[in-house]
N, CA, C and O atoms as CSV, one atom per row, in Angstrom:
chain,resi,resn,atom,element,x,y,z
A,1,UNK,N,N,-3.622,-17.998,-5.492
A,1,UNK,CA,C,-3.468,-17.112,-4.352
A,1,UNK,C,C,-2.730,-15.833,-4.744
A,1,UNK,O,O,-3.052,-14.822,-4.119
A,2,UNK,N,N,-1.753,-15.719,-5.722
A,2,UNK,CA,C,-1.194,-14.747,-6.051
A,2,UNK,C,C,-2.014,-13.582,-6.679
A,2,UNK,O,O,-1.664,-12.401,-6.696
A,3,UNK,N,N,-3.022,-14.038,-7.130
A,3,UNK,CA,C,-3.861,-13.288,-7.824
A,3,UNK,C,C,-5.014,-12.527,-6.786
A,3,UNK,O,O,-5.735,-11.634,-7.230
A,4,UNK,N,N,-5.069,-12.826,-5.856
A,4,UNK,CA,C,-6.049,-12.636,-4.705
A,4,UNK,C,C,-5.047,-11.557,-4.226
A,4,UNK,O,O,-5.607,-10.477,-4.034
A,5,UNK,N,N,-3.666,-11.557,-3.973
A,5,UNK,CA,C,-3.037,-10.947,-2.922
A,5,UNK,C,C,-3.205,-9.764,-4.249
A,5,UNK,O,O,-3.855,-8.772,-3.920
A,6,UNK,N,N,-2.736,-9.775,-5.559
A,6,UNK,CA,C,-2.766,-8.633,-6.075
A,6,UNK,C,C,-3.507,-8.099,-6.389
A,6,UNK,O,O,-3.341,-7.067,-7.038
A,7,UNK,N,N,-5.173,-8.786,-5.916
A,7,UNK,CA,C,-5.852,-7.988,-6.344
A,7,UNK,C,C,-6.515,-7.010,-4.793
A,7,UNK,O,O,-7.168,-5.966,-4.803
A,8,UNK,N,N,-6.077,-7.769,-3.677
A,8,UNK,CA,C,-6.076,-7.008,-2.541
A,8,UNK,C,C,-4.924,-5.622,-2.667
A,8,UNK,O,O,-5.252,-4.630,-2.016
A,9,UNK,N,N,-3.964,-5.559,-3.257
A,9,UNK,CA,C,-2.950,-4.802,-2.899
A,9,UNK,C,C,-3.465,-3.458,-3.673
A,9,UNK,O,O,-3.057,-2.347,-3.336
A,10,UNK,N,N,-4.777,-3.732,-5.176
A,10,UNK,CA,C,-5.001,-2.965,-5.609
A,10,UNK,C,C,-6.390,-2.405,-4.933
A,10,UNK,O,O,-6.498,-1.179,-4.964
A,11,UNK,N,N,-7.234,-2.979,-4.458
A,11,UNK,CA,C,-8.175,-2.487,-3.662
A,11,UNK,C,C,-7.801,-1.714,-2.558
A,11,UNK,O,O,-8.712,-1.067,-2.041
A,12,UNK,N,N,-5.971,-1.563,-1.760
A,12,UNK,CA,C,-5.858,-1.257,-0.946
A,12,UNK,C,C,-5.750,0.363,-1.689
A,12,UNK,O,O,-6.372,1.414,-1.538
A,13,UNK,N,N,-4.892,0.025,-2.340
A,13,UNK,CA,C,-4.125,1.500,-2.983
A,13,UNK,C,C,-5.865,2.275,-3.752
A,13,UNK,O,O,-5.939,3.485,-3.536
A,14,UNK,N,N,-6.971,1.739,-4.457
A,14,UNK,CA,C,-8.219,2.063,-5.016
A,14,UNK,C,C,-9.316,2.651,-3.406
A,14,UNK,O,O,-10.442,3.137,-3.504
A,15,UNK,N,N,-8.652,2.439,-2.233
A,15,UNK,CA,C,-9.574,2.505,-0.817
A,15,UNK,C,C,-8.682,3.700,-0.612
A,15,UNK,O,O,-9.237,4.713,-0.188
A,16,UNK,N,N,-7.593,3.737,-0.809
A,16,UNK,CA,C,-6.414,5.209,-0.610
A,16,UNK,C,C,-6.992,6.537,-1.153
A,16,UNK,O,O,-7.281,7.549,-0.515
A,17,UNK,N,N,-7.105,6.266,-2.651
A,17,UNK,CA,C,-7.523,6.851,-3.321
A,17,UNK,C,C,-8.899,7.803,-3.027
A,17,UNK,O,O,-9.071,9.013,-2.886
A,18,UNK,N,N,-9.678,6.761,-3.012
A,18,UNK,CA,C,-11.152,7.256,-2.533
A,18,UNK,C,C,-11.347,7.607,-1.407
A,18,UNK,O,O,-12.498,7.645,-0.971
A,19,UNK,N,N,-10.300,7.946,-0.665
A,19,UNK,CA,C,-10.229,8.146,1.136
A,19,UNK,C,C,-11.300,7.563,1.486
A,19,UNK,O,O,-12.304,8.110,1.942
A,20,UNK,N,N,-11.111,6.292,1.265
A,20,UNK,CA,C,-11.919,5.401,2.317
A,20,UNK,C,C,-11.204,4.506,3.350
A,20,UNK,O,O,-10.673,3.442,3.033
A,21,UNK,N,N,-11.218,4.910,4.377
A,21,UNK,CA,C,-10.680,4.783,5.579
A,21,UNK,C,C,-10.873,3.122,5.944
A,21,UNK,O,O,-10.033,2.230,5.829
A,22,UNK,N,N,-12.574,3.013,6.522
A,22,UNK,CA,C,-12.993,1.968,6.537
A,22,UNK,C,C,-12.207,0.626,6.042
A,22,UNK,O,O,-11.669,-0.343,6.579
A,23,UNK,N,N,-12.449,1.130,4.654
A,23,UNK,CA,C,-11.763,-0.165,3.759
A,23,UNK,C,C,-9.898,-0.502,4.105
A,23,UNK,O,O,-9.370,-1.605,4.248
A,24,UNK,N,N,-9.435,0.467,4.143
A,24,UNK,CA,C,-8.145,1.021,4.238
A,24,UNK,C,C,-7.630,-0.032,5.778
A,24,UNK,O,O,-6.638,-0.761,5.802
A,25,UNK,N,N,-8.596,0.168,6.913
A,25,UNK,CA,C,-8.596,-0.055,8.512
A,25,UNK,C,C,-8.685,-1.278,7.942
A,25,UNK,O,O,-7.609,-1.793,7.636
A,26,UNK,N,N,-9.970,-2.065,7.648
A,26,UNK,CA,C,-10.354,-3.367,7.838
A,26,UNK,C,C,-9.263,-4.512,6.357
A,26,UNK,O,O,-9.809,-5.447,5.772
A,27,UNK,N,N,-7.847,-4.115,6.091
A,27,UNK,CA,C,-6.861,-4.773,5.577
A,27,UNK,C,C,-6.032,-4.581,5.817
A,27,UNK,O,O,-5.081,-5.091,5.225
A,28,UNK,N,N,-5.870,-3.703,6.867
A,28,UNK,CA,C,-4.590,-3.417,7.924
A,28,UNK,C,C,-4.176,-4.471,9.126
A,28,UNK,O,O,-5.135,-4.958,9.725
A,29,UNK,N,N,-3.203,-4.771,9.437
A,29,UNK,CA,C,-2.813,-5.092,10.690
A,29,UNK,C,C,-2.322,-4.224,11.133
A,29,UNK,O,O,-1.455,-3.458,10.712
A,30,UNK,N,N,-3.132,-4.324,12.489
A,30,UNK,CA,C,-2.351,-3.033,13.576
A,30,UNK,C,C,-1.647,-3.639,14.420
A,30,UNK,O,O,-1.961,-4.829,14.431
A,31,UNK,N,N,-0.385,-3.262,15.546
A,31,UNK,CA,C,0.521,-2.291,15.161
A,31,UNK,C,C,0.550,-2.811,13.175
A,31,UNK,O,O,0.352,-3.963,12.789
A,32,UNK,N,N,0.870,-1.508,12.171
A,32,UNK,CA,C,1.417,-2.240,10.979
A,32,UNK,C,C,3.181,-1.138,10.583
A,32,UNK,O,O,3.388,-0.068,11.155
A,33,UNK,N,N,3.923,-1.593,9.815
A,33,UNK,CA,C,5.269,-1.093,9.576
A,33,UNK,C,C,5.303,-0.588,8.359
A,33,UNK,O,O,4.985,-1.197,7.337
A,34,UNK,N,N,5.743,0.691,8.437
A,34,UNK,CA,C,5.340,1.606,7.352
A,34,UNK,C,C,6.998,2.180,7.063
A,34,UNK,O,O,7.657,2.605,8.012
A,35,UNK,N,N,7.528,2.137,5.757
A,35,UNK,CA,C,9.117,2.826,5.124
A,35,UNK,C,C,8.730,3.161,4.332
A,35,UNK,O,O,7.818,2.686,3.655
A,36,UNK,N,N,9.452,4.283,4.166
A,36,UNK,CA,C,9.390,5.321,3.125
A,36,UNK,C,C,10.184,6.517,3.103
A,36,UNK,O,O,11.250,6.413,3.710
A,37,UNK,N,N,9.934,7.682,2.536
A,37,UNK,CA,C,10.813,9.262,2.426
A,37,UNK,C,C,11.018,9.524,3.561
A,37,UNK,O,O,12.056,10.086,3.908
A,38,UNK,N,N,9.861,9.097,4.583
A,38,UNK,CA,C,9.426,9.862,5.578
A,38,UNK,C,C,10.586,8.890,6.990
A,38,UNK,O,O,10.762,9.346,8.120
A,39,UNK,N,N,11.110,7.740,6.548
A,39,UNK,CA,C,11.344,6.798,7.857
A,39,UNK,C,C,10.683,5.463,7.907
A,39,UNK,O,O,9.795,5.111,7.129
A,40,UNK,N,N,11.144,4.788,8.813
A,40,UNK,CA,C,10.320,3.394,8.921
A,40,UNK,C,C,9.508,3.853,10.709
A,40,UNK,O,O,9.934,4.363,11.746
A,41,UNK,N,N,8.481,3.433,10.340
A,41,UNK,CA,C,7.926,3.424,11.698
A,41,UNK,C,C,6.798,1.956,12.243
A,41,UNK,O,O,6.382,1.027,11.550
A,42,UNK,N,N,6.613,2.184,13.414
A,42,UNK,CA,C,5.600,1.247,13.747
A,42,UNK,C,C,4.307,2.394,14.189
A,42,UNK,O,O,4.296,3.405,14.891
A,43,UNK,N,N,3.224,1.635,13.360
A,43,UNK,CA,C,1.882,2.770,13.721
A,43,UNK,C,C,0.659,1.547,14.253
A,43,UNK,O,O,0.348,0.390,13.971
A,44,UNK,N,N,0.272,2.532,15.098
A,44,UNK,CA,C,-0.900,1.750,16.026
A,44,UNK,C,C,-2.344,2.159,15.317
A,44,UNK,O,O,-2.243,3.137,14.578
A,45,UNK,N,N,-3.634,1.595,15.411
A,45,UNK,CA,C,-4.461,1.978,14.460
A,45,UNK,C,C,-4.836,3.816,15.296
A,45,UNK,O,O,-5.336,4.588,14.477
A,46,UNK,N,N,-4.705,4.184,16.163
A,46,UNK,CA,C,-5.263,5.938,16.193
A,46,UNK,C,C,-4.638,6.797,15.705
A,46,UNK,O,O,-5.109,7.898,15.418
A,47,UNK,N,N,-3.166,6.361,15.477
A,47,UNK,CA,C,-2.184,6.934,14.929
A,47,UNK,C,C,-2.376,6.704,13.513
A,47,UNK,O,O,-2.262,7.683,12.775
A,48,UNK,N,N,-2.644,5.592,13.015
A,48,UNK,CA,C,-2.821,5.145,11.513
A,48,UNK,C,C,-3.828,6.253,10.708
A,48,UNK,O,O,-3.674,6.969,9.718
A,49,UNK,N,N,-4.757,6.051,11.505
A,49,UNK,CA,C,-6.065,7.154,11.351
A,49,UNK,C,C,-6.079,8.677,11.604
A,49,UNK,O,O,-6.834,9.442,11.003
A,50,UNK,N,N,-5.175,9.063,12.550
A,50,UNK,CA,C,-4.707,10.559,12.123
A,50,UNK,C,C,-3.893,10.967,10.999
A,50,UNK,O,O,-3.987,12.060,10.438
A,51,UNK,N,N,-3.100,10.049,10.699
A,51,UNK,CA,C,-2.334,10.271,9.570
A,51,UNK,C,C,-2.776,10.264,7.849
A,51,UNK,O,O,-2.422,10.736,6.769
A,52,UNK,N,N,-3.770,9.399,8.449
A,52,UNK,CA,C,-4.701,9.277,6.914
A,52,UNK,C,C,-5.465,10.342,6.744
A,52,UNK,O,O,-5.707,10.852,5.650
A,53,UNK,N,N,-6.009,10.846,8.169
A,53,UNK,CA,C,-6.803,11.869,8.032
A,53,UNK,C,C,-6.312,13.556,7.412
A,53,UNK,O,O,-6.809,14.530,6.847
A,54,UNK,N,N,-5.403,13.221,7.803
A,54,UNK,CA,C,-3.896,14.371,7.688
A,54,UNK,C,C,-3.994,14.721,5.942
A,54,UNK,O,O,-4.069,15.852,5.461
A,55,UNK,N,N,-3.970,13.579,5.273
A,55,UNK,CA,C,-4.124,13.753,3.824
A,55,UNK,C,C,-5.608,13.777,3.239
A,55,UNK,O,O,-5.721,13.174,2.171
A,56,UNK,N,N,-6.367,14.163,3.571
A,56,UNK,CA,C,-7.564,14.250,3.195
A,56,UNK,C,C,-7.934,15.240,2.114
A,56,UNK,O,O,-8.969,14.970,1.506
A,57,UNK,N,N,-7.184,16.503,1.704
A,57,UNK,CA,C,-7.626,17.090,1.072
A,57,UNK,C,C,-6.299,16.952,-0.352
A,57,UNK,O,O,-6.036,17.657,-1.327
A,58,UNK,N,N,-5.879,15.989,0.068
A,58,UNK,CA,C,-4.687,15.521,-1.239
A,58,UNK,C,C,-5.701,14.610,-2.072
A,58,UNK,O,O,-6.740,14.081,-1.678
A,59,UNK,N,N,-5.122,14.579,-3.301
A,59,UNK,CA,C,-5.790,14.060,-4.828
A,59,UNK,C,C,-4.912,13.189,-4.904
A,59,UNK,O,O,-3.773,13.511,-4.564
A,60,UNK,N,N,-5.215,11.598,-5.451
A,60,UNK,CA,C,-5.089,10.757,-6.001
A,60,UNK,C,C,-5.237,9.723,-6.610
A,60,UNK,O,O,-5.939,8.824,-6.147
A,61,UNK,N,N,-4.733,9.638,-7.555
A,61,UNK,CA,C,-5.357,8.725,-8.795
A,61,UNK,C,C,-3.892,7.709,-8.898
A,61,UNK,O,O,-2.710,8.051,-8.930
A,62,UNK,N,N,-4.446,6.505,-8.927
A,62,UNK,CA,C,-3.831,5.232,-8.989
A,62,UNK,C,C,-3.763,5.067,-10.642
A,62,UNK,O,O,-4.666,5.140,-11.475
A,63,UNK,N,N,-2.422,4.830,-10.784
A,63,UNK,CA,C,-2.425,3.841,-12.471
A,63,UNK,C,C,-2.025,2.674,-12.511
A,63,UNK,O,O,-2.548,1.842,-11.769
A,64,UNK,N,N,-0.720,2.228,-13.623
A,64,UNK,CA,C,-0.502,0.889,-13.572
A,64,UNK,C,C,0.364,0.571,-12.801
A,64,UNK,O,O,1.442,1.146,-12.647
A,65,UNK,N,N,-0.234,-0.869,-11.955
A,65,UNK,CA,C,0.939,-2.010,-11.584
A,65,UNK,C,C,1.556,-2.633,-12.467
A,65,UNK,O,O,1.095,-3.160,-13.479
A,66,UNK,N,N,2.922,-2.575,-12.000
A,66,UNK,CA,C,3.643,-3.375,-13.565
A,66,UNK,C,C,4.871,-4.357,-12.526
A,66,UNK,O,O,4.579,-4.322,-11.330
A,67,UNK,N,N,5.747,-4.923,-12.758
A,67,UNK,CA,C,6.917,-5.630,-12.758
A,67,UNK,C,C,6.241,-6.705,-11.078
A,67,UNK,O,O,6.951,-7.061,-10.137
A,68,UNK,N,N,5.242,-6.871,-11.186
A,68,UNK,CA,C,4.692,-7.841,-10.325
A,68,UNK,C,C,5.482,-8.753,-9.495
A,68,UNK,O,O,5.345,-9.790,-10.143
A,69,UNK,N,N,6.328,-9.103,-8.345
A,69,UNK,CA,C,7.003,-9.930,-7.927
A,69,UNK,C,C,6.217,-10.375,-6.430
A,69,UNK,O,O,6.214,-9.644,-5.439
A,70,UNK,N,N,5.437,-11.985,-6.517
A,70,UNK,CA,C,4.830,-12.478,-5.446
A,70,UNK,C,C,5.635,-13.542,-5.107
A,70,UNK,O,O,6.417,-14.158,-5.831
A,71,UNK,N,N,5.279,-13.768,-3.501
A,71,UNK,CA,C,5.547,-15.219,-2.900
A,71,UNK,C,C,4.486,-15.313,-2.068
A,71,UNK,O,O,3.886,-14.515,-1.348
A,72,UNK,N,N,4.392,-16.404,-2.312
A,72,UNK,CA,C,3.350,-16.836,-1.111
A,72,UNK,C,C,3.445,-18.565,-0.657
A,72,UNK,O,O,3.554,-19.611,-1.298
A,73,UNK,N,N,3.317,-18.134,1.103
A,73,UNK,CA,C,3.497,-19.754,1.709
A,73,UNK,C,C,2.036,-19.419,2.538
A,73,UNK,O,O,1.173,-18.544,2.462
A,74,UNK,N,N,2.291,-20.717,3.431
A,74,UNK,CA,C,1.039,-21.005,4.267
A,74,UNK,C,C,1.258,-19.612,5.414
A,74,UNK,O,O,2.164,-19.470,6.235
A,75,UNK,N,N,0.238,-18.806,5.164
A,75,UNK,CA,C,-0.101,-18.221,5.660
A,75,UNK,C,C,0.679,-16.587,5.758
A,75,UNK,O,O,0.762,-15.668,6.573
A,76,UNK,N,N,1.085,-16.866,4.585
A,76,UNK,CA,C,1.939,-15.082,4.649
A,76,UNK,C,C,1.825,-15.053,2.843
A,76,UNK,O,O,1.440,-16.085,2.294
A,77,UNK,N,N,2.147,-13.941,2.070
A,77,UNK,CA,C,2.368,-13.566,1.006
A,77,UNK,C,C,3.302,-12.059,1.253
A,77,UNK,O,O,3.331,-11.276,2.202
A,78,UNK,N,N,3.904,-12.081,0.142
A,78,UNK,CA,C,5.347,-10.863,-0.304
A,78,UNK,C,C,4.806,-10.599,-1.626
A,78,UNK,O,O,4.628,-11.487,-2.459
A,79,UNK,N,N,4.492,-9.106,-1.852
A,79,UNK,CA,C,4.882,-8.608,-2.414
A,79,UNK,C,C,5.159,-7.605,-2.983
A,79,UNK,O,O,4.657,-6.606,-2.467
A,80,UNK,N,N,6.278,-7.288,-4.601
A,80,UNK,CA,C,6.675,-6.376,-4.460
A,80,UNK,C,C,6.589,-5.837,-6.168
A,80,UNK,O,O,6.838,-6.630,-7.075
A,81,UNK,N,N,6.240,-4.528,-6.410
A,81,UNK,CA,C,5.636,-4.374,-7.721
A,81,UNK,C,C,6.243,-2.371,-7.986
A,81,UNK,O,O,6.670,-1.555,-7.169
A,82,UNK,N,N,5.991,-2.270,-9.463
A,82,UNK,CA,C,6.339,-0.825,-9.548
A,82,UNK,C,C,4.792,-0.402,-9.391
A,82,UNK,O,O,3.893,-1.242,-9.359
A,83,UNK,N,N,4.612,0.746,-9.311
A,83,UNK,CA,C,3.200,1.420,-9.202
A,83,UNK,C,C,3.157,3.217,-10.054
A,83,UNK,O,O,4.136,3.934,-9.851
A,84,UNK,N,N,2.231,3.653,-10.758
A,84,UNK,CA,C,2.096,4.799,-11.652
A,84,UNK,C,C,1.109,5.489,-10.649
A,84,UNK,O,O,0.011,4.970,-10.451
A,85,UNK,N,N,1.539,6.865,-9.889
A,85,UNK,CA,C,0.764,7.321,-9.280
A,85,UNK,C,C,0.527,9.062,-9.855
A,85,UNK,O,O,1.560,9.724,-9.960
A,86,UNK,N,N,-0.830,9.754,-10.211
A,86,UNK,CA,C,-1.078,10.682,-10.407
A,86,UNK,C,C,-0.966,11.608,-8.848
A,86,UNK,O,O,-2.115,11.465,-8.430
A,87,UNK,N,N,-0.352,12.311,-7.975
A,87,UNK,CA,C,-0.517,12.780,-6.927
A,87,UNK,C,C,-0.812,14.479,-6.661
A,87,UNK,O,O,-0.116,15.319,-7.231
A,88,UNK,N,N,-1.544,14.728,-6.049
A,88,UNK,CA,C,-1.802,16.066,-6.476
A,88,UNK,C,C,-1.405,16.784,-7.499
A,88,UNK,O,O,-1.039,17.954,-7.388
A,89,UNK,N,N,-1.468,15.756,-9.230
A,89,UNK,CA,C,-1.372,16.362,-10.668
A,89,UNK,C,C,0.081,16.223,-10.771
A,89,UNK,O,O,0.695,16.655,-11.747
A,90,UNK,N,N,0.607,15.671,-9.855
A,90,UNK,CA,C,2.235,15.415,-10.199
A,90,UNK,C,C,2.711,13.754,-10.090
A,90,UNK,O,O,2.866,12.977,-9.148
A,91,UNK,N,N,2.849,13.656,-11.552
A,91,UNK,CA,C,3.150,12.593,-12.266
A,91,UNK,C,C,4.100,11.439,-11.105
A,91,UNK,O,O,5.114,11.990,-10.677
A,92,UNK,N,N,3.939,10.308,-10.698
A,92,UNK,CA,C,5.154,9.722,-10.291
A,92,UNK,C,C,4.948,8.092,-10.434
A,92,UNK,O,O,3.912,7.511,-10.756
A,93,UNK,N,N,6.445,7.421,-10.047
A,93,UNK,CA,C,6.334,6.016,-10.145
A,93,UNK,C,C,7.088,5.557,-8.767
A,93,UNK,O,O,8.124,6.157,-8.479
A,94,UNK,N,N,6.670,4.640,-8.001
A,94,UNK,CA,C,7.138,4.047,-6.597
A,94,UNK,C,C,7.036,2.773,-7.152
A,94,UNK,O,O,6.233,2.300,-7.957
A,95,UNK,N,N,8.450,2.088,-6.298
A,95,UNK,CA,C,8.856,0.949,-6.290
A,95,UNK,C,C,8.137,0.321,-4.707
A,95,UNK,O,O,8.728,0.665,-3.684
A,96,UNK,N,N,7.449,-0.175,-4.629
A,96,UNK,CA,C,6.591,-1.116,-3.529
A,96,UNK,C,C,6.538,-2.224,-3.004
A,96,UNK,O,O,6.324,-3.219,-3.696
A,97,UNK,N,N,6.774,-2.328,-1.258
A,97,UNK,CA,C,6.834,-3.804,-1.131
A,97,UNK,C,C,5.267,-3.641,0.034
A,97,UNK,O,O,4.788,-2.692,0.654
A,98,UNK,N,N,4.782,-5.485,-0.162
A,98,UNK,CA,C,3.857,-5.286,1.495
A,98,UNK,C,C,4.028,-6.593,1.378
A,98,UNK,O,O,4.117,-7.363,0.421
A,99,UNK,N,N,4.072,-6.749,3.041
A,99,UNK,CA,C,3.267,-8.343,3.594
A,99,UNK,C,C,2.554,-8.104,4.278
A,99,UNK,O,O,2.389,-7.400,5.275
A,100,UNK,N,N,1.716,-9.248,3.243
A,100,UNK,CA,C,0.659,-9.882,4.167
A,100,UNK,C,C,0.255,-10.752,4.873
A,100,UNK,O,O,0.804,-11.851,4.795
A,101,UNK,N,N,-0.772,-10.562,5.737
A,101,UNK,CA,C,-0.647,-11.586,6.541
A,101,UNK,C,C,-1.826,-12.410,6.467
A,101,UNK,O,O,-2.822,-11.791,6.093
A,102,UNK,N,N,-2.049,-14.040,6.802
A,102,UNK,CA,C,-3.566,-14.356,7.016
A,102,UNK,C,C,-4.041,-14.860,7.916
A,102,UNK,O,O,-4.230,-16.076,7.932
A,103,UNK,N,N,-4.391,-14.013,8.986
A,103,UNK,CA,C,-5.148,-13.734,9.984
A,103,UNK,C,C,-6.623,-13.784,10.056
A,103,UNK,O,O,-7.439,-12.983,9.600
A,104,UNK,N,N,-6.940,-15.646,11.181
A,104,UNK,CA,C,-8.497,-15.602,11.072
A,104,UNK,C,C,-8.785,-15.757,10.290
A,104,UNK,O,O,-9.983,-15.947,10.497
A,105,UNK,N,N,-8.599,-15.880,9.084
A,105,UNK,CA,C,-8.574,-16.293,7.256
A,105,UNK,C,C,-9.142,-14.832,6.955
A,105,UNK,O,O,-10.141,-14.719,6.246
A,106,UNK,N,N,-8.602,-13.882,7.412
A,106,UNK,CA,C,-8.523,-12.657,6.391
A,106,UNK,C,C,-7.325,-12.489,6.202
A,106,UNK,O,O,-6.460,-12.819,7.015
A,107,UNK,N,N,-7.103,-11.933,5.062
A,107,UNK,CA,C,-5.487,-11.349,4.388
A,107,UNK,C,C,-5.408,-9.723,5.425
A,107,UNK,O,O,-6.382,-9.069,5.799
A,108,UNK,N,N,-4.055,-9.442,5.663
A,108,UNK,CA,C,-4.523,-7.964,6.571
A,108,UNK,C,C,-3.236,-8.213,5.913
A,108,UNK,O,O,-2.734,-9.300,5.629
A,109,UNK,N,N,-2.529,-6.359,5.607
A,109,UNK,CA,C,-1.240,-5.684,5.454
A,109,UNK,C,C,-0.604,-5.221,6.410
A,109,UNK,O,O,-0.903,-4.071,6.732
A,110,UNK,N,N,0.672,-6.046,7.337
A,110,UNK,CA,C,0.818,-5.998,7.954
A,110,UNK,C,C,2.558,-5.185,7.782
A,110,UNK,O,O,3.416,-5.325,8.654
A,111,UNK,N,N,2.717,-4.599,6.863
A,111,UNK,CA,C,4.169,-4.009,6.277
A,111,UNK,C,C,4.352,-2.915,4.956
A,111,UNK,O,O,5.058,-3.734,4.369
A,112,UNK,N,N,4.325,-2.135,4.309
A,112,UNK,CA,C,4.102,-1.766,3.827
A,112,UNK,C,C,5.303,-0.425,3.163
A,112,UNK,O,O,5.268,0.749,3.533
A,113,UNK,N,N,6.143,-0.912,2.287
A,113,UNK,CA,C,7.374,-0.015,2.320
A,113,UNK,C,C,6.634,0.938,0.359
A,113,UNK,O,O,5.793,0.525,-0.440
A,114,UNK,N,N,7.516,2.256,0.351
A,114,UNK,CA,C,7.392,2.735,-0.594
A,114,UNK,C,C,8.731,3.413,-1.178
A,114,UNK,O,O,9.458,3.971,-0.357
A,115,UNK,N,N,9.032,3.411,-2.248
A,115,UNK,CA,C,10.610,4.414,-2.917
A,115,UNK,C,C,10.220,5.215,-4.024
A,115,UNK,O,O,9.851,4.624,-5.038
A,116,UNK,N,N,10.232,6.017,-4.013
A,116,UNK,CA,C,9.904,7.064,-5.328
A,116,UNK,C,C,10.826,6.371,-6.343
A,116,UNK,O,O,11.869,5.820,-5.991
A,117,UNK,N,N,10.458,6.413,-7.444
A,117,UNK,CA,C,11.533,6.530,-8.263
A,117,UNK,C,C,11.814,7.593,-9.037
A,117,UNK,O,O,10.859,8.338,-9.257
A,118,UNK,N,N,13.395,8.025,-9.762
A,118,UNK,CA,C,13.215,8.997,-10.758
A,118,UNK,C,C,12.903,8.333,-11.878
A,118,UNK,O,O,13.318,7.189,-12.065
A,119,UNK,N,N,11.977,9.109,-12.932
A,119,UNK,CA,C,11.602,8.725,-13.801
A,119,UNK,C,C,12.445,9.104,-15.084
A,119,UNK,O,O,12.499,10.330,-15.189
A,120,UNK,N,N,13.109,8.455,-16.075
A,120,UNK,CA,C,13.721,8.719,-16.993
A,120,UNK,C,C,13.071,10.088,-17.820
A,120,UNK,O,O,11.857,10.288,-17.773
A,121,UNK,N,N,14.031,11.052,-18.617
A,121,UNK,CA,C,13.417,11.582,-19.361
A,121,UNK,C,C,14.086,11.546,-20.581
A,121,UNK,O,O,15.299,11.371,-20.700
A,122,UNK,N,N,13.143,11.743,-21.654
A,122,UNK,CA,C,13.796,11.317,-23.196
A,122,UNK,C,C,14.062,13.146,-23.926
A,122,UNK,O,O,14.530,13.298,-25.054
């Protein structure tokens, strides 16, 4: 199961990427809880979808998941991983958490926190 959730977490962030919405909506739980630079909020799916739409003409390219940390019980999974993101050509790394949930026996992301990190320089 751990391997399922991470490989959902990368299809989520690969559906980001490709502004594909669709894909993005149908592994969401709505209301879902979103932290980050910006605040923690609760977003409803019309709100979810303006906001995505909002970034539409932003570039991004996904790299590596690394420091992998899962749990998973009956019917929820945690987790929390570093992530390598190319973002409009500016290099970065976020520290990442999500839960999920399994709903109806689909997995949906029902949490979803992000932290920049600074990146060392040599």
């Amino acid at each position: 199961m751990k391997e399922e959730i991470l490989n959902l977490e990368k299809k989520y962030w690969e559906a980001m990427a490709a502004h594909d919405y669709e894909t993005v909506r149908s592994l969401t739980r709505f209301p879902c809880i979103v932290a980050g630079k910006n605040g923690v909020m609760s977003v409803d799916q019309p709100e979810y979808q303006k906001m995505f739409e909002q970034g539409k003409d932003r570039k991004m390219k996904v790299g590596k998941i690394s420091e992998e940390q899962i749990d998973t019980g009956e019917g929820y999974a945690l987790i929390a991983y570093k992530i390598e993101l190319d973002y409009n050509g500016k290099m970065m790394q976020c520290a990442c958490t999500s839960t999920w949930l399994e709903i109806r026996g689909n997995w949906l992301c029902a949490m979803h926190t992000e932290t920049d990190l600074e990146v060392a320089k040599s």
